[in-house]
C-alpha positions as CSV (number, residue, x, y, z in Angstrom):
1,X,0.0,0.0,0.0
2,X,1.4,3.7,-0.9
3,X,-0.2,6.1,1.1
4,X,1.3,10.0,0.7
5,X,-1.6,11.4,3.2
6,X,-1.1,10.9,6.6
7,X,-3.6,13.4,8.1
8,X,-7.3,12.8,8.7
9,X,-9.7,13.3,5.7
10,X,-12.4,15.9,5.5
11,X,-14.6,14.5,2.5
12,X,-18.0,15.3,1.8
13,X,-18.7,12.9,-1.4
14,X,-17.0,9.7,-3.0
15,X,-17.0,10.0,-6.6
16,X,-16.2,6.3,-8.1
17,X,-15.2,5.2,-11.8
18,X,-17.3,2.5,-13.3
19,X,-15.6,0.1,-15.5
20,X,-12.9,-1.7,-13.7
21,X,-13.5,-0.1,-10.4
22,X,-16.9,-1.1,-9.3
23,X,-17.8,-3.3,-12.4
24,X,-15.2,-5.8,-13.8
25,X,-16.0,-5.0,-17.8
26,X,-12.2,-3.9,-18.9
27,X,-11.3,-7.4,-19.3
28,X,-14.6,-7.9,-21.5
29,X,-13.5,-4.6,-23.4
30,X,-10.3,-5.6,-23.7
31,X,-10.5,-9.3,-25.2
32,X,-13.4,-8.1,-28.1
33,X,-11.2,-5.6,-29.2
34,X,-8.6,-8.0,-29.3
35,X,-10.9,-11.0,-31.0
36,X,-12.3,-7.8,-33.4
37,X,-8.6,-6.7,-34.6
38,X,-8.0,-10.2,-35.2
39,X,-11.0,-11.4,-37.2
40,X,-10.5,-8.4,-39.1
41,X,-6.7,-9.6,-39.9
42,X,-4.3,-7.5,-37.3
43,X,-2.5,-9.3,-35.3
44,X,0.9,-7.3,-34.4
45,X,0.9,-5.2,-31.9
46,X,-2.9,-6.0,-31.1
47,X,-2.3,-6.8,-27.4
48,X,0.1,-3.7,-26.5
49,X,-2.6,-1.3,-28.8
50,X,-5.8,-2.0,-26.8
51,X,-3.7,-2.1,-23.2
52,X,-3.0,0.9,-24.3
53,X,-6.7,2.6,-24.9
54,X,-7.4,0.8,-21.0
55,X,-9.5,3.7,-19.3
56,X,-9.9,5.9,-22.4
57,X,-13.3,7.3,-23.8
58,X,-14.7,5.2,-27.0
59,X,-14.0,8.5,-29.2
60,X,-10.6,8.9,-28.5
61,X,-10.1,5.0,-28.8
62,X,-11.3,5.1,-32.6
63,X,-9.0,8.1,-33.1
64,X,-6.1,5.9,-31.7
65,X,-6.8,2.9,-33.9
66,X,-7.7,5.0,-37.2
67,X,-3.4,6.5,-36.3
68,X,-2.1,3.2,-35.4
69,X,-3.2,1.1,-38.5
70,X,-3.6,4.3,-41.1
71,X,-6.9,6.1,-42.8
72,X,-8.2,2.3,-44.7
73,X,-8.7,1.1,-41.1
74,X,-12.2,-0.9,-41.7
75,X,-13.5,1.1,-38.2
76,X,-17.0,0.2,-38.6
77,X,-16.0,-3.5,-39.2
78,X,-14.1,-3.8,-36.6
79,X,-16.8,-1.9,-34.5
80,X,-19.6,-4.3,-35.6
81,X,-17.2,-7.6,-34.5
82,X,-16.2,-5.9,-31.2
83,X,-19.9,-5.4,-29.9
84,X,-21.3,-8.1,-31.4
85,X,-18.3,-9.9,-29.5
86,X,-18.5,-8.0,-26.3
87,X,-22.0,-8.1,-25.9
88,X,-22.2,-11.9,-25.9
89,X,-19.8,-12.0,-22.9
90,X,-22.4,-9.7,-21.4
91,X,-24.8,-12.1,-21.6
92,X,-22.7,-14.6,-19.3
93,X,-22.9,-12.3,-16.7
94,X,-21.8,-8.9,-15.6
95,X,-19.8,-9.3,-12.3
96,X,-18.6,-6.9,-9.5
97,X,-15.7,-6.3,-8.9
98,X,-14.7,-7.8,-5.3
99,X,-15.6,-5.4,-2.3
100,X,-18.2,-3.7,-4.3
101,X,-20.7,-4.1,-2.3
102,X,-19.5,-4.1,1.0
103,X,-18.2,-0.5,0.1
104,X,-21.3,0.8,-1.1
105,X,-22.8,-0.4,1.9
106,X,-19.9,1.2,4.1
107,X,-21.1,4.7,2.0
108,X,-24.5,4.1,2.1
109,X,-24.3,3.9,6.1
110,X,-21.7,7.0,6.7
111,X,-24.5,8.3,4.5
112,X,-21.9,9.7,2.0
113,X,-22.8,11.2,-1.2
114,X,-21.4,9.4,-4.1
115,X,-21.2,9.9,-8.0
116,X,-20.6,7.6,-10.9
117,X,-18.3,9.4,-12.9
118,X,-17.4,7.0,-16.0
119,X,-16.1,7.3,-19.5
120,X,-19.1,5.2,-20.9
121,X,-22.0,6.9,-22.7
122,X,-25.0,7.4,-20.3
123,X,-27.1,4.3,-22.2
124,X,-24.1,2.2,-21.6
125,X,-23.5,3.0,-17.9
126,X,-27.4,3.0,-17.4
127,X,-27.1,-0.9,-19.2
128,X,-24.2,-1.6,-17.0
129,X,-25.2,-0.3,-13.8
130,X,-29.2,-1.5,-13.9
131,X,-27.7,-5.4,-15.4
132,X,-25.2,-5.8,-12.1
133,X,-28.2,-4.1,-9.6
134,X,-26.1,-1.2,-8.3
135,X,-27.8,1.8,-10.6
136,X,-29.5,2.5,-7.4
137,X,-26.8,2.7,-4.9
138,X,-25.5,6.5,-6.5
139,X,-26.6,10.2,-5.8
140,X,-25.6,10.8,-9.7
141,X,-24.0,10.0,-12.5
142,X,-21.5,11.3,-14.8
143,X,-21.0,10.1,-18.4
144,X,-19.2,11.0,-21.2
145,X,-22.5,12.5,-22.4
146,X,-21.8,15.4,-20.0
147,X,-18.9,16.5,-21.3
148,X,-16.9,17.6,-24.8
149,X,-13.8,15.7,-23.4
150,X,-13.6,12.5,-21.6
151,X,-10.8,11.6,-18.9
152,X,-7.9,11.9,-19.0
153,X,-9.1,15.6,-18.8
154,X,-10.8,16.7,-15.6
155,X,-14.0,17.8,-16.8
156,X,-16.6,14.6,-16.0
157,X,-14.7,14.6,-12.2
158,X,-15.2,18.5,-12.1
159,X,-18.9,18.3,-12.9
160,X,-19.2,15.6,-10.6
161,X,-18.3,17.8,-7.7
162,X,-20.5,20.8,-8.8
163,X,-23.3,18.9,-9.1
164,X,-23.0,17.3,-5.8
165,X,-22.5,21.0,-4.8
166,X,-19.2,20.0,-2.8
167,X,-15.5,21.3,-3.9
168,X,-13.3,18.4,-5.4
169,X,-11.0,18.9,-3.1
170,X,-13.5,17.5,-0.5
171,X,-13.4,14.5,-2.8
172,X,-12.6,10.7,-3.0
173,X,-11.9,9.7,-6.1
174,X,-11.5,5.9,-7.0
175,X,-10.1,4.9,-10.4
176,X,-8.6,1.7,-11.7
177,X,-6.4,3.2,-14.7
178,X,-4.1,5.7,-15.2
179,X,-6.0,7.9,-17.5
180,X,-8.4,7.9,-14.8
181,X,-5.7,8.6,-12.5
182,X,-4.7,12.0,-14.0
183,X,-7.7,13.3,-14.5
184,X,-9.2,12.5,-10.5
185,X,-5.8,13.9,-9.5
186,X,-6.1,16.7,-12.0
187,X,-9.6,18.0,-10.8
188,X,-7.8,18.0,-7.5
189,X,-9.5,15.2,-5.7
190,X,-8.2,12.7,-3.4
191,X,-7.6,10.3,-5.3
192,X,-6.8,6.4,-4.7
193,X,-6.6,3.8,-7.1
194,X,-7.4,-0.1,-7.1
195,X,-5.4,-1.1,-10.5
196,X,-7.4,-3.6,-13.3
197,X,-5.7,-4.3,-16.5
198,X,-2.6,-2.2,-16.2
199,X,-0.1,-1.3,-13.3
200,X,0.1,2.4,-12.4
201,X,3.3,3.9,-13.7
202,X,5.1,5.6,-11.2
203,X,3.8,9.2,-12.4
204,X,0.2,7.4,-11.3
205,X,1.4,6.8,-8.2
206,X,3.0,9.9,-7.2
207,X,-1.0,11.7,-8.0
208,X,-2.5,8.6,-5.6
209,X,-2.8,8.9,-1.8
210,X,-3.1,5.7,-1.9
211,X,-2.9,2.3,-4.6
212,X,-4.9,-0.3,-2.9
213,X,-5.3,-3.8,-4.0
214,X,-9.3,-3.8,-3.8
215,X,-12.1,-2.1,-2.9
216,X,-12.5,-3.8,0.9
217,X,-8.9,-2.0,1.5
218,X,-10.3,1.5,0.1
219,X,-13.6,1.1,2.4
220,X,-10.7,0.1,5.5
221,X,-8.6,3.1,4.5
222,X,-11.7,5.8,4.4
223,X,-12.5,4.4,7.7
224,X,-9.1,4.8,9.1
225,X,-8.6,8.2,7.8
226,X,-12.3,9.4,9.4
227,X,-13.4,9.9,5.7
228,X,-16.5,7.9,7.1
């Protein structure tokens, strides 16, 4: 555990990514991009590419592929495999990540105001959150309907904490990638990170007040700190 803040925190709203935090979809994401790319006949450099777009907005993932592989990329091709792909691993199941509820509950008792704030389109993170039976459990949500640019810019975490009328300094911010990393940390929240797919690099974890290995550890950690 790397913790930089040693004093007690004064926080007056949790504000919690979606995929890969509370909702373990990045692997999902991740492999039907992969499967896509390689029905459609890339195979080099495939794996590194999509680790790569881990935590990124759908927009700025297309504008990464369309660079990587040059302006005859077949994106709608690739797009048609990938959800036709992703959406039957939906259908096995769409699991929590461990500690997800147990730190909802802890929130829900402190009774702490919380925010999705999620680089998913609002129908996608309504989908998401409604299939795993959380949509509930959140004050408000924050998709990348809400904003013109999605994280790693601050924006969706800035309008998170104005519309929960709260400063983001005031803020806990947990995010599983390092896109999500800089723009929590960037917005000037508190932020703490459980990692998914990728490791933080060590710019990550100098904007984290903590990297945490799941979600119980976050809810132990708010606790501690009198965050709750």
């Amino acid at each position: 555990m790397n913790i930089h803040v040693n004093a007690p925190w004064s926080v007056d709203a949790v504000l919690l990514d979606m995929d890969g935090t509370l909702l373990d979809t990045e692997k999902v994401y991740f492999e039907s991009l992969v499967a896509a790319l390689n029905a459609c006949g890339y195979a080099d450099d495939v794996v590194a590419l999509c680790h790569s777009m881990v935590g990124l907005p759908g927009p700025v993932c297309e504008a990464m592929l369309r660079d990587h592989y040059g302006t005859a990329f077949p994106l709608a091709e690739v797009n048609r495999t990938f959800i036709v792909t992703r959406d039957r691993m939906f259908d096995a199941g769409l699991p929590l990540k461990p500690g997800t509820i147990e730190l909802l509950d802890g929130l829900a008792a402190a009774d702490c105001r919380t925010a999705i704030v999620t680089s998913s389109s609002r129908r996608t993170a309504e989908r998401h959150l409604t299939l795993a039976g959380i949509r509930d459990r959140f004050d408000t949500l924050l998709t990348l309907d809400d904003v013109t640019h999605g994280k790693p810019d601050p924006a969706l975490y800035l309008k998170a904490a104005a519309r929960l009328g709260v400063t983001p300094a005031a803020c806990i911010a947990v995010e599983d990638s390092n896109h999500g990393v800089a723009a929590a940390h960037a917005a000037g929240a508190i932020t703490l990170m459980v990692p998914d797919m990728a490791p933080p690099t060590e710019e990550t974890r100098a904007k984290c007040a903590a990297v945490l290995p799941d979600l119980n550890a976050v809810l132990a950690l708010l606790q501690e700190r009198g965050a709750l």
